[in-house]
N, C-alpha and C positions, 0 to 999 in steps of 0.2 A: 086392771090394776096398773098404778103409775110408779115408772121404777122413780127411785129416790135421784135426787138431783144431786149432782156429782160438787156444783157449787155452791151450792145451798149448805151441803152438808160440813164443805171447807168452811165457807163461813161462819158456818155454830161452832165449827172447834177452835176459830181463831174466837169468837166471843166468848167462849169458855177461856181461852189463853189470860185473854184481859182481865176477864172477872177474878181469876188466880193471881192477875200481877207477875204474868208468867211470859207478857205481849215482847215480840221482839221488835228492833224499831232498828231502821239502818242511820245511820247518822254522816255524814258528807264532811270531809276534811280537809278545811280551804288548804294548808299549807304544812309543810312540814321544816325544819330544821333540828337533826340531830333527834333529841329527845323531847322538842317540843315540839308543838303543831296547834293550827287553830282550827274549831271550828268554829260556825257561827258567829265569825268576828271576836271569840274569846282564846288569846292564847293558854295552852294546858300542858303540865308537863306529863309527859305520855310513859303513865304507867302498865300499859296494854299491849307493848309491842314485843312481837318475839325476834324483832332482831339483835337478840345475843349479843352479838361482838360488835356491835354498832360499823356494820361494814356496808347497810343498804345504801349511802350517799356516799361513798367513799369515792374518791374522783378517780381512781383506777382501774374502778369498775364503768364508773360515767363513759372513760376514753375507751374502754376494750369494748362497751356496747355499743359507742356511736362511730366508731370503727369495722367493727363487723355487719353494722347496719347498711356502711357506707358502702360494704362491699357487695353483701347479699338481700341488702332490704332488711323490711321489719316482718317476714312472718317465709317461714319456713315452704308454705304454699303445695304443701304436700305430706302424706306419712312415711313416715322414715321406710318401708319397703316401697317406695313409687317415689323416689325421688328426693325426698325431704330429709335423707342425713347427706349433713356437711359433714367437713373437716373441722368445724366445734366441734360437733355432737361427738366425734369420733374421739378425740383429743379429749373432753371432758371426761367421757367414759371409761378412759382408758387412765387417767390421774384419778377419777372415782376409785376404781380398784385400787390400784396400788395405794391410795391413803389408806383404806382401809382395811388392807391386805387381802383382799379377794382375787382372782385369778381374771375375773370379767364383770361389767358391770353395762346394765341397760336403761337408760334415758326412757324418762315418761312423762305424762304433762302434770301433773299434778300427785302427792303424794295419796290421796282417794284413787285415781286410775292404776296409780305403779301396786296398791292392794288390792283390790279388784282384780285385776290383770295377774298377778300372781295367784292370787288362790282358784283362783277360777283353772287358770293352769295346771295347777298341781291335783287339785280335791277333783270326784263325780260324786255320785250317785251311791250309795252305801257307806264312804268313808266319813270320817268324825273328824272335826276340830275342835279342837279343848282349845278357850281363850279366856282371860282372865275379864272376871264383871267389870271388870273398869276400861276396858280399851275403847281403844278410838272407835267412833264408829262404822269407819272405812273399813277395818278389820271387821267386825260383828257381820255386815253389810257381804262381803265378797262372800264370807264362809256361808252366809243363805242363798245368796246366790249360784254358789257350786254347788248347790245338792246335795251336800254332806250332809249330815247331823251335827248340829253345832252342842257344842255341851260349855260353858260355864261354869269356873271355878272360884270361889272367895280371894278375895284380890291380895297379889303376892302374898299366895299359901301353895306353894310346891305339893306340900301334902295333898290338898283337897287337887291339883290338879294331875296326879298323881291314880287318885279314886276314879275321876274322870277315865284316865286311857285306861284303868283295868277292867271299869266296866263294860268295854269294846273289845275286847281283845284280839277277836280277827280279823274289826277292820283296820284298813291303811292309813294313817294318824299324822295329825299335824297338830303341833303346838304355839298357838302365836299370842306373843308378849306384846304390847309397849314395853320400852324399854325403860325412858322417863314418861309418868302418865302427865297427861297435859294438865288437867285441875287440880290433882294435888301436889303435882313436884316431886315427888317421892320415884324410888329407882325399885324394878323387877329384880328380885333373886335369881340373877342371869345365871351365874354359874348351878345353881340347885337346878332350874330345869332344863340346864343343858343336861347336867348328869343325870336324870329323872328322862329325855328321850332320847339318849344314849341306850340307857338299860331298857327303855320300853321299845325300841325298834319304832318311836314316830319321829317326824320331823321338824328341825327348830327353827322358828322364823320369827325373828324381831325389827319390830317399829323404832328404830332411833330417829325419828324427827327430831326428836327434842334435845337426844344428846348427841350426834353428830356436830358437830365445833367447839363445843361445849365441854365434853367430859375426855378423858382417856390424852394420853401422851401427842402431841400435837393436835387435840381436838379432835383424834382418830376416831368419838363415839364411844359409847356406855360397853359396850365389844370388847374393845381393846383397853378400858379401863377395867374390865372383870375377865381379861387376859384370854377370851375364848376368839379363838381361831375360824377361819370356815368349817375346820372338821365339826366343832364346836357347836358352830350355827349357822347351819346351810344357807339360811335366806336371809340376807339381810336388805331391810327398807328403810331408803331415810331420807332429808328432803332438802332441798335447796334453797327454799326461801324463808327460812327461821334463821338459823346466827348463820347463814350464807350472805343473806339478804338479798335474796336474787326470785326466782321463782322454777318450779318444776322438782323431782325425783329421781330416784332410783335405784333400781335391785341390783344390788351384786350378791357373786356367789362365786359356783365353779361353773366353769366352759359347758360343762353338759346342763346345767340350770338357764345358764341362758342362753344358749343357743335354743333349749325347748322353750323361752320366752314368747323368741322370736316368732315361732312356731303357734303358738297357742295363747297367749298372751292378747285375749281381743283389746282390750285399751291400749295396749300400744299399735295392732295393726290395723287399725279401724279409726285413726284420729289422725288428723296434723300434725307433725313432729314441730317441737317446741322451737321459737323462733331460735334461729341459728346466734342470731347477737346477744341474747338469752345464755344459750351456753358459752360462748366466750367470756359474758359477764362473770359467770357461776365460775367459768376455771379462773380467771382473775382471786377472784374471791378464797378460792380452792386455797392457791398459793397462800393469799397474806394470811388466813386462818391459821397455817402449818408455819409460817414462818415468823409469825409477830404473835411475841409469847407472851408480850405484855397484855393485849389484850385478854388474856385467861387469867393471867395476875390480876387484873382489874380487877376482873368479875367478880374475882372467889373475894377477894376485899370486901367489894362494895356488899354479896352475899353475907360474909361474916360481920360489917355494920348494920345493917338489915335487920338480921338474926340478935344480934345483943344488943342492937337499942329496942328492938319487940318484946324480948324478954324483960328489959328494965322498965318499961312502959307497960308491962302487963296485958299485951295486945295477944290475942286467941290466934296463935301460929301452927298451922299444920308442919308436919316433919318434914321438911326438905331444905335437901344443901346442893338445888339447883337454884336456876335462876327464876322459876316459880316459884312465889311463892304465897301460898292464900292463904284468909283471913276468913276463918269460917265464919258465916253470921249467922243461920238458919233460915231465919224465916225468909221469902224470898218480897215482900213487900217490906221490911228492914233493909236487907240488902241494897235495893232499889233508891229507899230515902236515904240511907247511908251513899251509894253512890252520886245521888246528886249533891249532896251535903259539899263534898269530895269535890266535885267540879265546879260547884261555887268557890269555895275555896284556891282552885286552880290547879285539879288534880282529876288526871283523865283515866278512873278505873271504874270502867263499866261491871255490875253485879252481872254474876254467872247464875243462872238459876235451873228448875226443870225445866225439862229434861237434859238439859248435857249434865247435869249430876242430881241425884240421888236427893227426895224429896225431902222436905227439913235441915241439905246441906249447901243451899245458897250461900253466898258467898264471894268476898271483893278477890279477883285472881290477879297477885302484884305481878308485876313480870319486868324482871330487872335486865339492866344492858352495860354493857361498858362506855356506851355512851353517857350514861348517866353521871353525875360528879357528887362527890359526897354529902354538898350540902343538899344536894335533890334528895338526897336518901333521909338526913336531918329533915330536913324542912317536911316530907312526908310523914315521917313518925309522930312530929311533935303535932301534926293536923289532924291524923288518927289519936292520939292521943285525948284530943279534945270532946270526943263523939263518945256519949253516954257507952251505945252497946258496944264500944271498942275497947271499952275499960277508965273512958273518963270520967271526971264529976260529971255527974247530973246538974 
């Protein structure tokens, strides 16, 4: 008997991908400026990017990287216990906390490892994590890889996750939210399941990638805009290269969370600590985030143009008053022609389809910045405007 061929078999499911209109394709970006960027010799204005606060080319960041590059090179050449934390790393993490009021916070390379690395930490073997259907798949991913029993809840429904921890009762429990979900835009009922593992004795740990610069009182994160504390929500994760514009993670919490980070935490003790000019760039960033409030005025603007010229256009808007914000289409071979449509016109929003969401809920994902200038947000609606399944004439 002949075991089944491990590439053979990759290859029938990538021919099934295509046959569904489901094929993913990388696309190469000769150049970028601001909110635009070319590829393939076509400038496009860049409806895709999660840089938030338009801070990724900010020349302040330019100079603190190619400064600390100057000093310690481009790559850390080690992990952070053998060697590899600087005095960035140290300094970063230590302005991480306190923005976000945590007592300590620890650097990871990527917001996939800093979840990984934490739930692996926390969860084994008999314990349960209740996560809501819609999360990232970093989170889904760590909680099977700890050993737990992973259980799923109906998305931002406290209640049904709620039924989740009861019907565990004596095991050890961990609750993890996105905070903003990435495809819909839409915010978790942070304060409901704080008070929900509060009263059930599990632990609360939220994904703020999405709203860390973004949401709450200096861009402190979705936390500190729904007023919870660490007592609140022991773990929190969030990432550095969305409205940071930079790249890499990290967990804050309390001194006892991470210091057992350091400890048990394999994605952090088992990888290269992120290059040193890296984290100089991110505390750069750190600052003008907290400090330039115009840029969150923008946002919520250009958001609320967004939002009321979609509504007078009659274009299919999911609920969110972040800076995501999709355009449900369904079908995922619509979405596709509507996406190309989109980039003839000179408009770079790639269709989201299965699996990162939910069969029948393909979909164009706008992702707005404060780089962006108002007439980009005109000149976007009235081009959606024009597209039968977007609510134009035919």
């Amino acid at each position: 008997m002949q075991r089944p061929g491990l590439l053979e078999r990759l290859a029938r499911a990538q021919a099934e991908r295509a046959q569904l209109s489901l094929l993913r394709r990388l696309r190469t970006v000769d150049s970028v400026d601001g909110s635009r960027i070319v590829i393939g010799s076509r400038p496009l204005l860049n409806f895709a990017s999660n840089d938030y606060l338009g801070l990724a080319q900010h020349p302040a960041l330019r100079e603190a990287l190619t400064r600390s590059a100057a000093r310690w090179g481009v790559g850390a050449t080690a992990s952070h216990l053998l060697g590899g934390h600087r005095d960035e790393h140290a300094a970063l993490e230590e302005k991480l906390a306190q923005w976000t009021g945590r007592e300590r916070a620890l650097l990871f390379s990527t917001g996939y490892m800093a979840n990984l690395g934490a739930l692996g930490a926390l969860l084994r073997d008999g314990d349960v994590c209740v996560q809501d259907k819609l999360n990232h798949a970093c989170l889904l991913d760590g909680a099977r890889l700890s050993g737990a029993e992973l259980k799923r809840y109906a998305h931002a429904d406290a209640g049904a996750a709620a039924r989740q921890l009861h019907n565990m009762p004596d095991a050890a429990a961990l609750l993890a939210t996105d905070a903003v979900f990435s495809m819909d835009g839409d915010i978790a009922p942070l304060r409901e399941l704080s008070a929900l593992c509060k009263k059930s004795y599990a632990t609360f740990m939220v994904d703020d990638a999405h709203g860390l610069g973004v949401l709450g009182p200096q861009g402190a994160g979705s936390l500190a805009e729904a007023g919870l504390g660490q007592d609140d929500a022991p773990v929190l994760m969030a990432t550095l290269g969305k409205a940071l514009g930079v790249a890499g993670a990290f967990i804050a919490g309390s001194k006892g969370l991470i210091d057992g980070l350091v400890q048990f935490a394999r994605t952090h003790t088992y990888t290269t600590a992120m290059p040193p000019a890296l984290a100089a760039a991110a505390s750069t960033a750190v600052d003008l985030a907290r400090s330039e409030s115009w840029r969150h005025d923008r946002l919520r603007r250009l958001i609320a143009q967004w939002r009321g010229g979609a509504a007078q256009r009659g274009l299919p808007l999911l609920e969110s008053r972040t800076p995501i914000q999709p355009l449900l289409v369904g079908a995922s071979e619509d979405a596709l022609r509507i996406s190309l449509q989109m980039e003839n016109a000179g408009f770079y929003i790639p269709a989201i389809r299965p699996p990162t969401v939910p069969a029948g809920k393909a979909r164009l994902r706008i992702a707005l910045s404060a780089a962006h200038e108002e007439a980009d947000i005109e000149a976007l609606l009235d081009e959606l405007a024009r597209v039968p399944a977007m609510g134009g004439a035919a």
